[in-house]
ZAMARGU-4260 file (C-alpha; in steps of 0.2 Angstrom, whole numbers, plus 5000, padded with zeros to 4 digits):
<rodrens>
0) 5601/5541/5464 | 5595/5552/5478 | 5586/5541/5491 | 5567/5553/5492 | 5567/5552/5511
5) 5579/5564/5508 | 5569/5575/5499 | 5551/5571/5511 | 5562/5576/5525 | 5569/5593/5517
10) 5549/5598/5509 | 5540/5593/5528 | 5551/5603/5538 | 5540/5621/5538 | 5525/5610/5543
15) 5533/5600/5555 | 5542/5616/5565 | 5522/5619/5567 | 5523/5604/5575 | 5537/5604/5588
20) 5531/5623/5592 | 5510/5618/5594 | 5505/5620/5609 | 5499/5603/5613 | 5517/5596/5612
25) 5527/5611/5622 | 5516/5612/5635 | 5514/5592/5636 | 5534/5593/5639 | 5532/5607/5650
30) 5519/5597/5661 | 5504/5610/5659 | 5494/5605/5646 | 5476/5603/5656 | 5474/5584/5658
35) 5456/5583/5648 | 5465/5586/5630 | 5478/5572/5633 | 5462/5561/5637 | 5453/5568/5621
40) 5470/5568/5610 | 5472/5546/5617 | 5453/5544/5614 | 5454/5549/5595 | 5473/5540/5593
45) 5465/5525/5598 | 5451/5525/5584 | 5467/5533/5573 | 5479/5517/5579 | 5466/5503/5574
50) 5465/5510/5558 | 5482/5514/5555 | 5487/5494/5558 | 5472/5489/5548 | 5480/5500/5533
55) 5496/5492/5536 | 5485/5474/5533 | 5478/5480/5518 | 5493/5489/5509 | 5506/5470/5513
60) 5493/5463/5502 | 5498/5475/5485 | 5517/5469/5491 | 5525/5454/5480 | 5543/5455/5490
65) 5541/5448/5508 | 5553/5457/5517 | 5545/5474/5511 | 5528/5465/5515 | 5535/5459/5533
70) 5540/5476/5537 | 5522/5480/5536 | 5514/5465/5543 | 5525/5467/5558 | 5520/5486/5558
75) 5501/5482/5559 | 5503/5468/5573 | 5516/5485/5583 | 5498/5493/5581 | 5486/5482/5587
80) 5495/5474/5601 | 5510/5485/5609 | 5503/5503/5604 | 5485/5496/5610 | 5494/5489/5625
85) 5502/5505/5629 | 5487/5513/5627 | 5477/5504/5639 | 5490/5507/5651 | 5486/5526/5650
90) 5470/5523/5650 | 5470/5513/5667 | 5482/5527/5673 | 5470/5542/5669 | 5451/5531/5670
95) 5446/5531/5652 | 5432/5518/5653 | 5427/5508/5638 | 5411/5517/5639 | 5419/5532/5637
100) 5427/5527/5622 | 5412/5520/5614 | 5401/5537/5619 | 5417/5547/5610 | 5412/5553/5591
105) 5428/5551/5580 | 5434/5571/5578 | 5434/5577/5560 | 5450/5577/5558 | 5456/5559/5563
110) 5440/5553/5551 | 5449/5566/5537 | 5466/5557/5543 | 5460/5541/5540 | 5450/5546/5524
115) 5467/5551/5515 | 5475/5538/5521 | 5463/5526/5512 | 5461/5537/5498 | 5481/5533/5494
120) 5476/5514/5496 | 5463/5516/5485 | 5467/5528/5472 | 5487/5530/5473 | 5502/5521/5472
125) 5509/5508/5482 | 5522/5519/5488 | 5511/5533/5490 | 5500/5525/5501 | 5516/5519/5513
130) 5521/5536/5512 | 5504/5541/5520 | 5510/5530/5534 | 5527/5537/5536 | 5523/5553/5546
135) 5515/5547/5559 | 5532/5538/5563 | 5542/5550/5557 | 5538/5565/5565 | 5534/5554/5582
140) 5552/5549/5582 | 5559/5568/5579 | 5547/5574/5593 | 5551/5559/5604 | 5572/5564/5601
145) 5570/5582/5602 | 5564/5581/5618 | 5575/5567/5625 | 5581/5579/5639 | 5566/5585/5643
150) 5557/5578/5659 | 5538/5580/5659 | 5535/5582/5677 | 5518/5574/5672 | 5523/5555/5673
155) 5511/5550/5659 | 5518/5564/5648 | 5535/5558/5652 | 5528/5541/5648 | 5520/5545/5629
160) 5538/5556/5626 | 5549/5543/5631 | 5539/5527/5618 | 5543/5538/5604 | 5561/5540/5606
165) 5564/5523/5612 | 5576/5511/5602 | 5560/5499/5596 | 5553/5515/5588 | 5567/5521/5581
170) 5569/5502/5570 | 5551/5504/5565 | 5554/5523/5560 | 5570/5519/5549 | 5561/5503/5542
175) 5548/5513/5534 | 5558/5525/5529 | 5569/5513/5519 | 5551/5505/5513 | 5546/5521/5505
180) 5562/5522/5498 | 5563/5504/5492 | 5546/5506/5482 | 5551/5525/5475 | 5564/5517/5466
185) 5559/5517/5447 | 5544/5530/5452 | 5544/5542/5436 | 5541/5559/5439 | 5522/5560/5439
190) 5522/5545/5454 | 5535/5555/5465 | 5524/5569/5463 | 5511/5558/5470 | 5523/5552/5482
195) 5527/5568/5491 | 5508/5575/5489 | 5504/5560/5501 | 5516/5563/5513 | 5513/5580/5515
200) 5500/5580/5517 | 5499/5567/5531 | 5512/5580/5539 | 5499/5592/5538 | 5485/5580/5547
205) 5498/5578/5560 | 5497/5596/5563 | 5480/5595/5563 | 5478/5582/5574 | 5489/5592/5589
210) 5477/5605/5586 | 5461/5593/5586 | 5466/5588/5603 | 5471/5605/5612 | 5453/5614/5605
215) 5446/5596/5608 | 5438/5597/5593 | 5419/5592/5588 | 5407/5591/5574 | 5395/5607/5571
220) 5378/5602/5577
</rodrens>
């Protein structure tokens, strides 16, 4: 039986060559994206990354098998403390203030991120609600190793490039990837359907997201 990464990989691939050609990620790699959208784009990842772990929490509790539940356990506690911790780093580097974090509205499209992502927890299957999740590793990783050779000449740019190509992200990438698989196994064909809706559509919100921080987007008044 086909493992369905293979097929997530094959279907994401028109929406996530939108990815590698956005703007916000070529011009992060060529060292010109204007410093405020990096600043906006961490701001809105950290309110994305706390609730991304928090999901991680809340979908171990639907899982019997421990190893499967420890993947995600050990994925939530990546989230809250070395993602947070790398995060604050950047944030000392470029003077994000807790103030300023707390004066920042959550963008429409990290609240619609999130919203989908719980929609899967609450109205989906198991899998598809881990599938929801797997993008956001996914997708990092393939950014991260496309541009391995690259050399920001922006150190913090460097900085966020280099995490996502880095051996720790790579184990945490395949072990989700393997997760998703692992709980697709007796899906029928009505719950792959679901499977692959979910993580499409995260690929889209990733999309999304790129385009959130470079147009720094807000609500309509």
């Amino acid at each position: 039986m086909t493992n369905i990464s293979n097929e997530l990989f094959d279907i994401a691939q028109p929406v996530w060559n939108l990815s590698y050609q956005h703007p916000f990620i070529t011009e992060l790699a060529a060292g010109q994206l204007p410093i405020e959208k990096f600043r906006y784009y961490l701001k809105q990842d950290r309110y994305y990354l706390e609730q991304f772990g928090d999901l991680h929490e809340k979908i171990a509790t639907l899982i019997d098998n421990p190893a499967d539940k420890d993947i995600l356990l050990v994925g939530a506690a990546s989230m809250h403390d070395g993602e947070t911790d790398i995060r604050s780093t950047m944030f000392q580097e470029i003077g994000i203030t807790r103030d300023e974090i707390q004066q920042t509205p959550i963008a429409p499209t990290a609240y619609s991120y999130v919203t989908h992502m719980n929609y899967e927890l609450t109205n989906g299957t198991t899998a598809s609600a881990v599938a929801a999740l797997l993008p956001c590793y996914w997708l990092y990783s393939e950014i991260g190793h496309r541009l391995i050779n690259e050399k920001s000449p922006v150190p913090i740019y460097q900085e966020w490039l280099d995490s996502y190509a880095s051996t720790e992200f790579d184990t945490g990438t395949d072990q989700m990837i393997e997760l998703v698989n692992h709980l697709s196994e007796n899906a029928d064909s009505a719950e792959q359907a679901l499977i692959k809706d979910s993580f499409l559509k995260s690929s889209n919100y990733e999309l999304n997201f790129w385009q959130m921080a470079y147009t720094m987007e807000n609500w309509a008044s």
